[in-house]
C-alpha positions in Angstrom: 0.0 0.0 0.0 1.5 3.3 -1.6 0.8 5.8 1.8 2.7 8.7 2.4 3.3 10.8 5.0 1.3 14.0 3.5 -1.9 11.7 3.4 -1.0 10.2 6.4 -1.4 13.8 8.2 -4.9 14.1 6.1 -6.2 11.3 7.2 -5.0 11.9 10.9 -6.9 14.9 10.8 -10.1 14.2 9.5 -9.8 11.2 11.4 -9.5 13.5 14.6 -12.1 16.2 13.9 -14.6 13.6 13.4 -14.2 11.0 15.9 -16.3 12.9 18.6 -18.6 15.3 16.3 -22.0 13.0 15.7 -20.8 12.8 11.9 -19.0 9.2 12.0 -15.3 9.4 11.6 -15.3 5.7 9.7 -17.7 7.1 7.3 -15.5 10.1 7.2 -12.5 8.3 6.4 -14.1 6.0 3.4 -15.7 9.1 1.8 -13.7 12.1 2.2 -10.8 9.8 0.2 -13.6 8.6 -2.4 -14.0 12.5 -3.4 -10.7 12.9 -3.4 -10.0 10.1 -6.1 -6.7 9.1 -7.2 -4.3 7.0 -4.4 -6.5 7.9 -1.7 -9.1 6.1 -3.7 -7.2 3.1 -3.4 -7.2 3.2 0.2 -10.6 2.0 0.7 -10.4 -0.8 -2.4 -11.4 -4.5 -1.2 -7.7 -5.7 -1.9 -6.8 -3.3 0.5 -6.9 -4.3 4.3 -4.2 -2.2 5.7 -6.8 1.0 5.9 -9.1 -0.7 8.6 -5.7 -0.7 11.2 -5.0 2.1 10.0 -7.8 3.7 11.4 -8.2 1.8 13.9 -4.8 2.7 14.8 -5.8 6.2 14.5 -8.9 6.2 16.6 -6.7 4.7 19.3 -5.1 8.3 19.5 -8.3 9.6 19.6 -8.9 7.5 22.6 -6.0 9.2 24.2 -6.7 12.5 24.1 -10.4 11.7 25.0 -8.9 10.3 28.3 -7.0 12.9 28.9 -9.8 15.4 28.3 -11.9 13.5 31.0 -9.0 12.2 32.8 -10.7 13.6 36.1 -13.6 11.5 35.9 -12.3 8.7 34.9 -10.3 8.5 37.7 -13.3 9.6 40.4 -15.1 6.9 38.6 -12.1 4.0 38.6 -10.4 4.9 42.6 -14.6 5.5 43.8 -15.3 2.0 42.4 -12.2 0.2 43.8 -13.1 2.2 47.2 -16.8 0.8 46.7 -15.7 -2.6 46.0 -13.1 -2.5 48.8 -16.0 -1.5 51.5 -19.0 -2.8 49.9 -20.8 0.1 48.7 -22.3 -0.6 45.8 -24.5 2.2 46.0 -21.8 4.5 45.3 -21.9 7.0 42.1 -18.8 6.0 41.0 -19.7 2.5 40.8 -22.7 2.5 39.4 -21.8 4.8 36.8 -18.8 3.0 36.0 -21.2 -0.1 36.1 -24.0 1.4 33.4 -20.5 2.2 31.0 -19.3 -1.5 31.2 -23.5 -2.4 30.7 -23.2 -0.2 27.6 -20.4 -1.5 26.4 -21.4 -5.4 26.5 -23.3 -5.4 23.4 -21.0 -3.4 20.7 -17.9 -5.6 21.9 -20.2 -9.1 21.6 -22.0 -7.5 18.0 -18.5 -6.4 16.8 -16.9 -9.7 17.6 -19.9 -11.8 16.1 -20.2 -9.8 13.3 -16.8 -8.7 12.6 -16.1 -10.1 9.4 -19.7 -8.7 7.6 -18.8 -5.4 9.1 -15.6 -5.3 7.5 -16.3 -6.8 4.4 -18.7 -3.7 4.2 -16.1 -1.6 5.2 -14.2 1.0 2.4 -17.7 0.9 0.2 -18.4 4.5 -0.2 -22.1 3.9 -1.0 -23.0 2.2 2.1 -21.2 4.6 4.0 -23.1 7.8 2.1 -26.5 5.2 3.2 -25.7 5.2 6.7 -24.2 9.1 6.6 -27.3 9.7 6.0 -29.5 7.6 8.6 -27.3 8.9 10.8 -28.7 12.5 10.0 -32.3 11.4 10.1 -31.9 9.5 13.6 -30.1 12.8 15.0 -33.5 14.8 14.2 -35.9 12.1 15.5 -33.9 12.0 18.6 -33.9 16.0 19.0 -37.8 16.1 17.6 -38.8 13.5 20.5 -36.8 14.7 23.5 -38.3 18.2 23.2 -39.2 19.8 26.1 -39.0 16.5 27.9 -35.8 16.8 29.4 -35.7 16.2 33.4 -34.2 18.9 35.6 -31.5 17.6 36.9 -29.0 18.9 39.9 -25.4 17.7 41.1 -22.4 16.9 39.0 -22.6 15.1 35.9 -21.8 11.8 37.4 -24.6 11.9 39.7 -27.0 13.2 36.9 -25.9 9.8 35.1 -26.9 8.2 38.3 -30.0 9.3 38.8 -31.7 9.6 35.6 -29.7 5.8 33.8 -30.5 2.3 35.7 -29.0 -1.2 34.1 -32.1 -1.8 31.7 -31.5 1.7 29.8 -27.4 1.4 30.0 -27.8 -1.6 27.7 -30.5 -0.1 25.5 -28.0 3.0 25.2 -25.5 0.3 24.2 -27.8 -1.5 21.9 -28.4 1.7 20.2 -24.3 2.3 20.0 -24.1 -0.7 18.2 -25.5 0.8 14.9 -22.1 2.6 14.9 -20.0 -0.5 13.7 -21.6 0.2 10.5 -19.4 3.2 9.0 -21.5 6.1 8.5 -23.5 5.7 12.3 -21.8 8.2 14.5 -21.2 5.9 17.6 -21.4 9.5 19.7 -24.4 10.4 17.9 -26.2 7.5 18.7 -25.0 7.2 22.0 -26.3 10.7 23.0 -29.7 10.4 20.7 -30.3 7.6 23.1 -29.5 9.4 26.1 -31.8 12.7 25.0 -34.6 10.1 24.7 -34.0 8.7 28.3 -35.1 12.5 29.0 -31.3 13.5 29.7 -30.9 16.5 28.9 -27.7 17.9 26.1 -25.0 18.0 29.0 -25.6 15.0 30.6 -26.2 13.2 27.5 -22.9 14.0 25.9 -21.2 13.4 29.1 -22.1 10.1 29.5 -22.2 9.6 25.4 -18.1 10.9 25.8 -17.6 8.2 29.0 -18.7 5.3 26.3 -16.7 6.3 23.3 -13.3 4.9 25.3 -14.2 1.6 26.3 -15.4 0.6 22.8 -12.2 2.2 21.2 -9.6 0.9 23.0 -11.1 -2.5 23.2 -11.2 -2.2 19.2 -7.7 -1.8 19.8 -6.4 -4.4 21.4 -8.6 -7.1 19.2 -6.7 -5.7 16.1 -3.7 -3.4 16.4 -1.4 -6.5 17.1 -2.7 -7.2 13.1 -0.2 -4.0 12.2 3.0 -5.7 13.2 2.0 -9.1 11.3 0.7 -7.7 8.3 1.9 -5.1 5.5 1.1 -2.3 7.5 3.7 -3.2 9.2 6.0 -1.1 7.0 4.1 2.0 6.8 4.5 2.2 11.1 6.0 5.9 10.3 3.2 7.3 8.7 1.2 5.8 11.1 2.9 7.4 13.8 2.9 10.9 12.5 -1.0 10.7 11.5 -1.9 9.8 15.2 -0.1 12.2 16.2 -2.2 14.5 14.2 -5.5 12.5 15.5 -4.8 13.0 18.8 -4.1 17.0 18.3 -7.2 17.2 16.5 -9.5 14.9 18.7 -8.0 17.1 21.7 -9.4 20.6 20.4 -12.7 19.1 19.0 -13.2 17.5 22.4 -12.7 20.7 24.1 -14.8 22.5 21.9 -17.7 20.0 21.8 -18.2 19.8 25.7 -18.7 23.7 25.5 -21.1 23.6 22.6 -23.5 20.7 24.2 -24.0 22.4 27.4 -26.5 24.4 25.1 -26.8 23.2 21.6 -28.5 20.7 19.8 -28.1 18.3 17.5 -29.8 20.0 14.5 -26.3 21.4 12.6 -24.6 17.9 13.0 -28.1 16.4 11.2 -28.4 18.8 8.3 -24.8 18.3 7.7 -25.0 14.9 7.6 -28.0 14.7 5.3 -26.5 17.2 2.8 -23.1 15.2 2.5 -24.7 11.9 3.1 -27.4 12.2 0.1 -24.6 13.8 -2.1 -22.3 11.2 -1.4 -24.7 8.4 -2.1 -25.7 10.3 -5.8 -22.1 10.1 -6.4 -21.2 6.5 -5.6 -24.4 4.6 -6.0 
């Protein structure tokens, strides 16, 4: 696979804006190169398999810099649980929040395991991808459309928000919903906050815990199939990988930062027309 350094950093960067704007970095990163045409067209063809760990490699530096954004609650939520376990207080916000994330997370990892090999034999096909772009804009609407006005009001910090208004049986309908995400073109934040708004969270609280999920789900990704880039012929492009994670991570970093602000008060709506435009103009092109 011919993949230089200068698409490398192109790749790392649209790989980092997107990964936490509801927009779907995978479909991102099958049709931003299909427009573009020449070599980076020849990233996403069947006989190539290096692009999947590439990305994958990718949204593993996203991971990081999501971590770090949140790196205080994650380590509230990880010491309060291991003080919860240590004592026997179960009822602790830390653990059950920490709880409903692993509950979430079940069903993408089992889905994504059972149903690896469909997904990724789906994978780098630009007119699935504009398909799902563009679901992904319609479900963003529906979710805004019927969580109007019904958002609880809802006091303490995020955490406890999470606590009060998710039990078990809606953590693993959340994480149903964030299953639609293995198909490229499903925002796996989009979902996972759509689902949220209609368990009456309200924008905040819903991204919050929507943020929490994304890391479990990537890194486990991860560690199933990084080990491929050392065995495979990605193998000799490890440089280039390097460089454009190091661009993913810069990137994810400032769009984290700026998305925490904007969901405090916005909505969904820009993300869905967005979607919908590029999405149904994507599809015309490559159907």
């Amino acid at each position: 696979m011919d993949f230089t350094y200068a698409q490398a950093i192109i790749i790392g960067f649209i790989q980092g804006i997107t990964e936490l704007f509801p927009i779907s970095s995978l479909g991102h990163a099958i049709l931003i190169p299909a427009w573009i045409g020449g070599s980076f067209r020849d990233f996403i063809s069947e006989e190539n398999k290096a692009y999947l760990l590439i990305t994958i490699a990718m949204h593993l530096a996203s991971s990081i810099a999501l971590f770090l954004v949140f790196r205080r609650r994650w380590f509230n939520l990880i010491g309060g649980t291991f003080i919860a376990i240590k004592s026997r207080g179960f009822q602790s916000t830390q653990f059950r929040v920490l709880s409903y994330i692993l509950i979430a997370t079940i069903p993408v990892g089992a889905l994504g395991l059972i149903f690896g090999d469909y997904f990724q034999s789906i994978f780098g096909k630009p007119a699935f991808s504009a398909a799902f772009l563009t679901i992904n804009g319609l479900l963003l609407i529906a979710a805004e459309r019927m969580s109007k006005g019904s958002a609880v009001v809802q006091t303490g910090d995020s955490d406890s928000q999470i606590d009060q208004n998710i039990n078990s049986k809606s953590a693993l309908a959340i994480g149903f919903g964030q299953s639609l995400a293995l198909f490229a073109g499903i925002s796996r934040f989009g979902i996972t906050m759509s689902a949220g708004l209609l368990r009456k969270l309200n924008h905040s609280v819903a991204s919050d815990f929507a943020f929490l999920l994304s890391l479990p789900v990537i890194v486990g990704a991860s560690i199933v199939k990084l080990p491929e880039l050392f065995t495979t012929d990605a193998n000799e492009l490890l440089g280039q990988i390097l460089v454009g994670s190091v661009v993913s991570f810069i990137a994810t970093y400032i769009s984290v930062t700026f998305l925490v602000r904007w969901f405090k008060t916005k909505t969904l709506y820009p993300f869905a027309i967005y979607c919908l435009i590029f999405g149904i103009a994507s599809f015309l092109r490559f159907s």
